[in-house]
C-alpha positions in Angstrom: 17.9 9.4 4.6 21.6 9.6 4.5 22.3 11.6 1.3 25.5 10.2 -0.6 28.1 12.9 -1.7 30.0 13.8 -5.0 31.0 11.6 -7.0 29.2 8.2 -5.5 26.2 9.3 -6.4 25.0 7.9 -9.8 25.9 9.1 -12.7 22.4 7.9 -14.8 23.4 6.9 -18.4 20.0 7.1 -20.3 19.5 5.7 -23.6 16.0 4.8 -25.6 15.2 3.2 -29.2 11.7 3.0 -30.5 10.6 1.0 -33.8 10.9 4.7 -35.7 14.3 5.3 -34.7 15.2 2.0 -35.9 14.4 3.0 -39.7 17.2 5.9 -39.4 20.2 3.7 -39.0 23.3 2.7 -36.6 23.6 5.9 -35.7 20.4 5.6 -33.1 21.0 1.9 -32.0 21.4 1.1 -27.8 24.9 0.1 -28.6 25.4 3.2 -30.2 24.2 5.5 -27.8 25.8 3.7 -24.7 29.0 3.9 -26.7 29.2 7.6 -26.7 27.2 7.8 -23.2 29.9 5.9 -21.4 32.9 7.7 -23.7 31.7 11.3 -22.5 31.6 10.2 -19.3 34.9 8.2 -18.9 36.7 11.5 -20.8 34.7 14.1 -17.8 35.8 12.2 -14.6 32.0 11.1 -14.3 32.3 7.9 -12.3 29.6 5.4 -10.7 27.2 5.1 -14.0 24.3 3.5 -14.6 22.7 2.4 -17.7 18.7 3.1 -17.7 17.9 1.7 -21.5 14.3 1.9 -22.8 14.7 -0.1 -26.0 11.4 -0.5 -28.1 9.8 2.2 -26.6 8.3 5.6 -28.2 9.5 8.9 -27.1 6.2 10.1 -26.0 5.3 7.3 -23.6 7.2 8.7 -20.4 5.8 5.6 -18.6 9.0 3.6 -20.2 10.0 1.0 -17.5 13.9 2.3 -17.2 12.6 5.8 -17.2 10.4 5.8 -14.0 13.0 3.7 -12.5 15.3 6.6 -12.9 12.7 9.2 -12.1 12.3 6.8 -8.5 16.3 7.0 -7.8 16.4 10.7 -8.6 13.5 10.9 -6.0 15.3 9.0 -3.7 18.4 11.0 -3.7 21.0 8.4 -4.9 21.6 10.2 -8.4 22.9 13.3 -9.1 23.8 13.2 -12.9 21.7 12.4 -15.7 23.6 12.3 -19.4 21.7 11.7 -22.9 23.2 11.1 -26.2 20.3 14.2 -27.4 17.0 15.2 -26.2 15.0 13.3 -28.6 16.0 10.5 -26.5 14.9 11.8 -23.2 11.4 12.2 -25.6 9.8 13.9 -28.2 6.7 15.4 -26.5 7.7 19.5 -25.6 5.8 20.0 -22.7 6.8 16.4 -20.8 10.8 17.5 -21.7 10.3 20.4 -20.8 8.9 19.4 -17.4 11.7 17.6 -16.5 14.8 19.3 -18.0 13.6 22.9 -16.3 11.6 21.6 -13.5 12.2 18.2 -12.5 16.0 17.9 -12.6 15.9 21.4 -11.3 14.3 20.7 -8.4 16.5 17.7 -7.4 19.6 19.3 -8.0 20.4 17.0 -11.2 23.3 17.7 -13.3 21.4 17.3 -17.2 23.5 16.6 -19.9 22.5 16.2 -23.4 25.8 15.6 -25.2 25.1 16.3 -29.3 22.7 19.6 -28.4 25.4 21.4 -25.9 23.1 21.1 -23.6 25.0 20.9 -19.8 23.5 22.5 -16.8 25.8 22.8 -14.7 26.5 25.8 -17.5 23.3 27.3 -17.0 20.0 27.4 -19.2 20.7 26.5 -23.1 18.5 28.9 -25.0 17.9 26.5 -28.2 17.1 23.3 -25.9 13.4 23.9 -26.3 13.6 24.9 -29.8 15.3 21.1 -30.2 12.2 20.0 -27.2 9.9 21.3 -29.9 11.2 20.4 -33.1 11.5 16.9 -31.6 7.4 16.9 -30.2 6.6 17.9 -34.3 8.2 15.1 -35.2 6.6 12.4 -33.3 3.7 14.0 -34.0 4.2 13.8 -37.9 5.1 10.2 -37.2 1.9 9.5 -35.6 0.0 11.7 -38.1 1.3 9.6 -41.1 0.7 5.9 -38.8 -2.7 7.2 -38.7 -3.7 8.5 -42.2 -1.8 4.8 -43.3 -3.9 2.9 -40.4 -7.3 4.4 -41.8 -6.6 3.9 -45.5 -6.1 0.1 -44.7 -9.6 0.0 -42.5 -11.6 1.8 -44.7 -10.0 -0.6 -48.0 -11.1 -3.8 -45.8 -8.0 -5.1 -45.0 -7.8 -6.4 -41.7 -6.1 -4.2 -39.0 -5.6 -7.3 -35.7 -2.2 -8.1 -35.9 -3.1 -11.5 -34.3 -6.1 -14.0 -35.0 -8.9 -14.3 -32.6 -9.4 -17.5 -30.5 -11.2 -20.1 -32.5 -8.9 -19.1 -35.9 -5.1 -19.6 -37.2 -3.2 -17.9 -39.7 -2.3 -19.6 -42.9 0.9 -19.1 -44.7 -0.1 -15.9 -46.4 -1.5 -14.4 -43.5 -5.0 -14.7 -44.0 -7.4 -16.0 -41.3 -8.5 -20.3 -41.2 -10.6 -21.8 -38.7 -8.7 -23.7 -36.4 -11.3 -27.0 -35.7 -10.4 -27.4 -31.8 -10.3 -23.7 -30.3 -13.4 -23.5 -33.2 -15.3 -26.1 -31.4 -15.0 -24.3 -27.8 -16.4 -21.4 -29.6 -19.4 -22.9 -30.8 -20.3 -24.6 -27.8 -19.7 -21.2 -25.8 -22.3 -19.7 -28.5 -25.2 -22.7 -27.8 -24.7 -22.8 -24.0 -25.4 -18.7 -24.4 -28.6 -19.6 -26.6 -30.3 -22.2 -24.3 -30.3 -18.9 -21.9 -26.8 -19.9 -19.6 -25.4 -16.7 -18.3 -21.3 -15.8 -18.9 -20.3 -16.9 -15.4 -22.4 -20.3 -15.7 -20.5 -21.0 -19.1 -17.3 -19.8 -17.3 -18.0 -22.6 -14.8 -19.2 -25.3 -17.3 -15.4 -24.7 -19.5 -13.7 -25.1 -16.0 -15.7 -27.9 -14.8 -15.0 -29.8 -18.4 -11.3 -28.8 -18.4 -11.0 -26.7 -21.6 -8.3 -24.6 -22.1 -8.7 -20.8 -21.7 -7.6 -18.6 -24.7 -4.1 -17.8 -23.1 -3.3 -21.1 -22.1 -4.5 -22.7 -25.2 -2.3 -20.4 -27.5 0.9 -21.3 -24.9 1.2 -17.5 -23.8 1.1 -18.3 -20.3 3.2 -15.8 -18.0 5.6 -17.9 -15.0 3.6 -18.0 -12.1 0.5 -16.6 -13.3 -2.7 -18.0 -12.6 -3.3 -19.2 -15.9 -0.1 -21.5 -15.4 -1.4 -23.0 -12.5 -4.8 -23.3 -13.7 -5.1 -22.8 -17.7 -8.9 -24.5 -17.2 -10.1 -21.6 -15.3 -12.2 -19.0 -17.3 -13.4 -15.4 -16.3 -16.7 -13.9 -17.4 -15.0 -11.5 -19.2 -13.7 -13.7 -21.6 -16.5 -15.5 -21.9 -18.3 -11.8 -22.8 -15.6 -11.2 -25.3 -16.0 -14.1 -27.7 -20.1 -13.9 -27.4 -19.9 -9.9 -28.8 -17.1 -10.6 -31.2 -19.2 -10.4 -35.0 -15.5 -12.0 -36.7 -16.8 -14.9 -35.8 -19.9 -14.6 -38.4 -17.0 -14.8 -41.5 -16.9 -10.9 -41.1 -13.6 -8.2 -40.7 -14.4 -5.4 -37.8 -12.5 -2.2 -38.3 -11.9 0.4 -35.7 -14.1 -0.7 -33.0 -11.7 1.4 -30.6 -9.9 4.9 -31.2 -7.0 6.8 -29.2 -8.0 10.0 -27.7 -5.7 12.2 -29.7 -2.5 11.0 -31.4 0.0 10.8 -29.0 -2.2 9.9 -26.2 -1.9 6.9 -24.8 -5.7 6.5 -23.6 -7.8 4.0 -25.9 -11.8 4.9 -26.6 -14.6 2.8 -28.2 -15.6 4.2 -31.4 -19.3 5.2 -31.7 -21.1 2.2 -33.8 -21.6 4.4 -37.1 -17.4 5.0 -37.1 -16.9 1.1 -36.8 -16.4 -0.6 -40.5 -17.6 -4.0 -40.9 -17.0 -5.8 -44.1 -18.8 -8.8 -44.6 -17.7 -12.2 -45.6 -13.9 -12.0 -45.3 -13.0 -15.7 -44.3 -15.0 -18.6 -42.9 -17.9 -18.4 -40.4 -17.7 -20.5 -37.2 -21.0 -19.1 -35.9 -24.1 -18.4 -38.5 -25.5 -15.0 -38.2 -28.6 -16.3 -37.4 -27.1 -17.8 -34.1 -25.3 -14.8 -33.2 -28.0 -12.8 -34.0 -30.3 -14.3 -31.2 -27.5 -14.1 -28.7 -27.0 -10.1 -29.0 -30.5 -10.0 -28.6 -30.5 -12.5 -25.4 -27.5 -10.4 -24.0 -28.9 -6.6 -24.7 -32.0 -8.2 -22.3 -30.0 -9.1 -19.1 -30.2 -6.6 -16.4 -27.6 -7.1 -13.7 -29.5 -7.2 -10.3 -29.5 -3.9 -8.2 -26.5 -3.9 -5.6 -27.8 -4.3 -2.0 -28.2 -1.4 -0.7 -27.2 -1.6 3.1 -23.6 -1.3 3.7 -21.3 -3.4 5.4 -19.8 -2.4 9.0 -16.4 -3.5 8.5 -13.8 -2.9 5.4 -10.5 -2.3 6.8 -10.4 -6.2 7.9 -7.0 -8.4 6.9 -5.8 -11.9 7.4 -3.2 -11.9 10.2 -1.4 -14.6 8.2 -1.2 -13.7 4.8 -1.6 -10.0 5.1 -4.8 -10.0 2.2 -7.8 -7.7 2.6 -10.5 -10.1 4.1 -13.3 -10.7 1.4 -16.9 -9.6 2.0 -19.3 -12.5 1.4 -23.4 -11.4 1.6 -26.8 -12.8 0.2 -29.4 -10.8 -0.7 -31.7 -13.1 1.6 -29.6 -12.7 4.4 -27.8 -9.2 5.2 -25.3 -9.8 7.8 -22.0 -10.4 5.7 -19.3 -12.6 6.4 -15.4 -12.5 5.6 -12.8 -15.2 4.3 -9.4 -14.7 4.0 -9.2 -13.4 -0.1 -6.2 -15.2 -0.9 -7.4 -18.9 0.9 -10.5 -18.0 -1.7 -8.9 -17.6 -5.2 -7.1 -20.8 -3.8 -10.3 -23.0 -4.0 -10.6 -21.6 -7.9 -7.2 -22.6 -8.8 -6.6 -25.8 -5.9 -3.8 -24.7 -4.0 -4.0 -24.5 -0.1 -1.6 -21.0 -0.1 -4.1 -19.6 3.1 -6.9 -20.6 5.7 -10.0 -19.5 5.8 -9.9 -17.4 9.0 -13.6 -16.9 8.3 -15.7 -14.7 11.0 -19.2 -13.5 10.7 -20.0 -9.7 10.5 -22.5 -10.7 13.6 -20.1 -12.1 15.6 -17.4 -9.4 15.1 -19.8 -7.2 15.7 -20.3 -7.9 19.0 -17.1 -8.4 20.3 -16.0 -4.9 18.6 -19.4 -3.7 20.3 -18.2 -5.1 24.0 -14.7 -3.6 23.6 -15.9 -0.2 22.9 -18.6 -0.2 25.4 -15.8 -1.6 28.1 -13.4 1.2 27.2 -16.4 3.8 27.7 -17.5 2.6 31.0 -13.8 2.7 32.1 -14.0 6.1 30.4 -17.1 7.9 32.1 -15.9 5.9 35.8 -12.7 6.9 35.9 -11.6 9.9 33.3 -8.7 11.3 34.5 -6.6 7.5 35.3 -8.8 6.5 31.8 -6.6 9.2 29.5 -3.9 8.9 31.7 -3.5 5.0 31.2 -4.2 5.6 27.7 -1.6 8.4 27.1 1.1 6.6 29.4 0.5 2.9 27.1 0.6 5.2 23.7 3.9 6.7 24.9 5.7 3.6 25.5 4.6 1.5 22.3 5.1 4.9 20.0 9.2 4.8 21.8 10.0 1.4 21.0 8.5 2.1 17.5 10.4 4.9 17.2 13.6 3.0 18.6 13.4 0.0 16.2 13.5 2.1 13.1 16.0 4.3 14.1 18.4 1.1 14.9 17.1 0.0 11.3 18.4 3.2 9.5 21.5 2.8 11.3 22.3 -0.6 10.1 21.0 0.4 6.4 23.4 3.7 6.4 26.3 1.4 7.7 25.8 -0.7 4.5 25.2 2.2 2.0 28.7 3.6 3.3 30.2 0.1 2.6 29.2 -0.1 -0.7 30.1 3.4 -1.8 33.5 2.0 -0.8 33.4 -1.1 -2.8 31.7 0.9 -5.5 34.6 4.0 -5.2 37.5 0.2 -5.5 35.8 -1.1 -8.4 35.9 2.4 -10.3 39.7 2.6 -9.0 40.1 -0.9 -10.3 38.8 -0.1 -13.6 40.8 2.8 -14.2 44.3 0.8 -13.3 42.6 -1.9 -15.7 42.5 -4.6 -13.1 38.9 -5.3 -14.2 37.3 -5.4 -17.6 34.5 -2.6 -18.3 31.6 -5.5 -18.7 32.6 -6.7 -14.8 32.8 -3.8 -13.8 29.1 -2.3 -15.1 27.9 -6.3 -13.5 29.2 -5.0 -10.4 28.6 -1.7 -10.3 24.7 -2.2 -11.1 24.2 -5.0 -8.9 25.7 -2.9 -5.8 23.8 0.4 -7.4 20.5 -1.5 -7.5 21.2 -3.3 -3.5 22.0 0.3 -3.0 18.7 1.8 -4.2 16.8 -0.9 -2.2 18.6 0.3 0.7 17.9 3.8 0.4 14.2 3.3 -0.4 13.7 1.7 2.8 16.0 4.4 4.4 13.4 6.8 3.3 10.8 4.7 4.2 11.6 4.2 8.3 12.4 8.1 8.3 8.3 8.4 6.8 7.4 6.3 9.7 9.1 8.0 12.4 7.7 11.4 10.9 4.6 9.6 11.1 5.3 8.9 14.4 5.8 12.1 16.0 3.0 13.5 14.6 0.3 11.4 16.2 0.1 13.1 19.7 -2.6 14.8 17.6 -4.3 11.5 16.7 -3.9 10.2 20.5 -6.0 13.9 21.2 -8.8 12.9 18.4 -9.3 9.5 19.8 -9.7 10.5 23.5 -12.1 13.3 22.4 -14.1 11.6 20.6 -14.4 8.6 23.7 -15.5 11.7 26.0 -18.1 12.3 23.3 -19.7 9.1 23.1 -19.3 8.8 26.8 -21.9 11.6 27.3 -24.8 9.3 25.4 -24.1 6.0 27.9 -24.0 2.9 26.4 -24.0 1.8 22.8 -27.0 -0.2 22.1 -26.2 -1.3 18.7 -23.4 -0.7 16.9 -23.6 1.3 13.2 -21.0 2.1 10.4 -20.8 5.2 11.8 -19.1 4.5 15.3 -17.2 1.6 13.3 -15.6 4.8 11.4 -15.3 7.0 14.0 -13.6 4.0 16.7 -11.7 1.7 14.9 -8.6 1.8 12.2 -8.3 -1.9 11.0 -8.8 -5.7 12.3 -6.8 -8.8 11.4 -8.3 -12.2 11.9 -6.5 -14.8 13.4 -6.8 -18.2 12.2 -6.3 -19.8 16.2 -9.9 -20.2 17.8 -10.8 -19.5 21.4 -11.6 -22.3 23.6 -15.4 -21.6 23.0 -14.9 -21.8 19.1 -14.7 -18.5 18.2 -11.6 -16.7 16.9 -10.5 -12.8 18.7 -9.4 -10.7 16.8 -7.1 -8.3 16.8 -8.7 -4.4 17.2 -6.4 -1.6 16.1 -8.3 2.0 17.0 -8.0 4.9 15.5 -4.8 6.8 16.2 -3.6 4.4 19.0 -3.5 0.9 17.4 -4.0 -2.0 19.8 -5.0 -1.7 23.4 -3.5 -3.7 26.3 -5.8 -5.1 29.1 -5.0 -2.1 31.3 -7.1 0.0 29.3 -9.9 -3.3 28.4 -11.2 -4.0 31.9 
């Protein structure tokens, strides 16, 4: 990757808010902190900036959207200055700041600034920094302390701790929970289907089939383009499993069914049933206890069926058109599996036509995978010398023009990068004469900084692959020795998961048929990829 110089390089303006820092004033708000960010910059020559803003996010969740982007670019080489109004921004946990202001940055030769603690550098290492790291990872962790002791007080008084109501109720004015009659009446009928012994998937279909709105559609929470958009009829098991274990529905609050692991961790636990507080008789019952008694008891009785224990031959099996891992279809009557095309089958669910089928049988794939390997090991054990020769000379030529197309890709991208550190270094100029006001140029500059990124992501990219390139004489060496292996035991009989592993890297299916119905597809082998019909005769 070409690796920008000086002062084209990003200069990364970070700035966070959380709901707590909100309670302490102006002096925390986004506006504020970009305010002084781009100030100290403007007075220290520190050109090319970047906002990375995290507002509404905590300080010990370093999974903050802005944050990894930043952590990306750093990775990628097109920053070389990061700047923070203080290091409670960057976070409050001691150990996660710490990784990143002495390792991190460190390692990736980042300028750090943090401009109210001192903190700089490019001065060397600021004794107190981890004392503020430290003080900052108490507070968030008094914060969470106090959350918590206010959280449990509420739970164990009765009040109810769901910010939102569950499907089948509405809030009134005053917050309190009222049965809303439509969403209600799903419910119910969800609960008698379950009683008269349907199973979650068979009520899933019977919602679908009726069209009755799932939960998400129904409340108008619908992402753009989601599947729940384009189909809000379609239910999932899960759902359905959801509202037939929920005990609310019986008139009753449930407290503290789930716990986080320790306070400032971020992963969620199920409380055992003794810490979970139920208190009865809190607003009206849609289902009577009686009902939703005899489901529990019809649910704790189903056993999901044993998997089938033979394996299939093939994973690593795509659709040539839409790129999707080729879904395994199998009856436990029948073993041989078959594939479809995974998108063209969650198109049937939602009616849209965005794939074909490209449907094969495991037997019939088998046998043509079972032909080719046999052919290449009777060219093999006839002929071994012109067999690895063929096979070497082919590898050579299709690795070269590989190798060639991605270095004339770089080219073009690092022709482009150097462009827009031109326009980017014209824009700055431009600002400084005041040609341009500061808001066009921060539109400009992070529209070109973000093309930029892009660009150098891919740069990186292509230079992976042609690393990855030069190193496979070694796999060309593995799959010739393991051919002369197999060529030692004659011909394969019948063909197993274990020569599957040991031959082949991938298929794709086509969707075009040969003349005698059946489609060919594609065989890439391990370490070589596709084979010409010099090496299959």
């Amino acid at each position: 990757m070409e690796i920008q110089t000086g002062r084209y390089k990003i200069t990364a303006l970070y700035a966070r808010l959380s709901a707590d820092d909100e309670l302490q004033g102006d002096s925390n708000s986004i506006i504020h902190q970009k305010q002084i960010l781009e100030e100290f910059a403007a007075n220290n020559g520190l050109g090319n900036c970047q906002f990375y803003v995290d507002d509404g996010w905590t300080g010990t969740n370093f999974d903050r959207p802005n944050f990894q982007r930043l952590v990306t670019d750093i990775e990628n080489q097109i920053v070389d200055t990061v700047i923070v109004k203080d290091l409670s921004r960057l976070g409050r946990n001691y150990y996660q700041v710490g990784y990143y202001t002495e390792k991190f940055f460190l390692e990736h030769n980042i300028r750090f600034i943090s401009i109210t603690d001192n903190v700089d550098s490019i001065n060397g290492t600021n004794e107190f920094a981890p004392f503020h790291n430290l003080i900052n990872d108490f507070y968030a962790k008094d914060i969470a302390k106090k959350q918590k002791a206010v959280i449990e007080s509420k739970g164990n008084a009765g009040q109810r701790l769901t910010t939102r109501a569950i499907f089948g109720y509405k809030k009134d004015e005053n917050g309190q929970w009222i049965i809303d009659e439509e969403a209600a009446s799903v419910v119910k009928k969800i609960f008698d289907l379950c009683s008269s012994g349907k199973g979650v998937q068979q009520i899933a279909n019977y919602l679908f089939a009726n069209k009755i709105k799932n939960p998400t559609a129904y409340k108008g929470k619908v992402k753009e383009g989601s599947v729940a958009e384009r189909n809000p009829y379609l239910w999932s098991a899960q759902t359905v499993s959801q509202i037939l274990s929920k005990q609310e529905y019986c008139g009753d609050t449930v407290n503290f069914r789930y716990r986080k692991k320790g306070l400032c961790s971020k992963i969620i636990v199920k409380n055992s049933p003794e810490d979970i507080k139920i208190f009865e008789d809190t607003h009206e019952a849609i289902i009577s206890r009686e009902l939703f008694g005899k489901v529990q008891q019809i649910r704790s009785k189903k056993r999901r069926r044993a998997a089938i224990e033979k394996p299939v031959l093939f994973e690593e099996i795509y659709c040539s058109d839409c790129g999707s891992r080729m879904l395994i279809i199998r009856s436990r009557n029948y073993h041989p599996a078959s594939y479809v095309c995974s998108t063209y089958r969650k198109a049937l669910v939602v009616k849209e036509h965005s794939c074909t089928s490209h449907y094969i049988s495991e037997k019939v794939l088998a046998k043509i995978v079972l032909e080719l390997i046999n052919q290449l090991l009777l060219f093999a054990r006839k002929s071994p010398t012109i067999f690895r020769q063929t096979v070497t000379s082919e590898f050579t030529k299709q690795n070269g023009l590989s190798q060639a197309k991605l270095k004339k890709e770089i080219l073009i991208a690092q022709k482009r990068t150097t462009e827009i550190n031109k326009i980017i270094k014209e824009l700055y100029e431009d600002k400084v004469k005041g040609n341009i006001s500061l808001e066009i140029f921060q539109k400009l500059s992070s529209a070109y900084g973000l093309e930029q990124n892009a660009i150098n992501a891919k740069i990186l990219d292509d230079k992976k692959k042609i690393a990855e390139l030069g190193k496979t004489r070694e796999a060309l060496k593995g799959f010739l020795d393991v051919v002369e292996n197999y060529c030692e035991n004659g011909e394969i009989q019948e063909l197993t998961k274990d020569i599957v592993e040991d031959f082949i890297d991938h298929i794709v299916i086509d969707q075009e048929k040969k003349a005698d119905g059946k489609r060919q597809p594609k065989i890439y082998f391990k370490g070589i990829g596709l084979l010409s019909d010099n090496v299959l005769r």
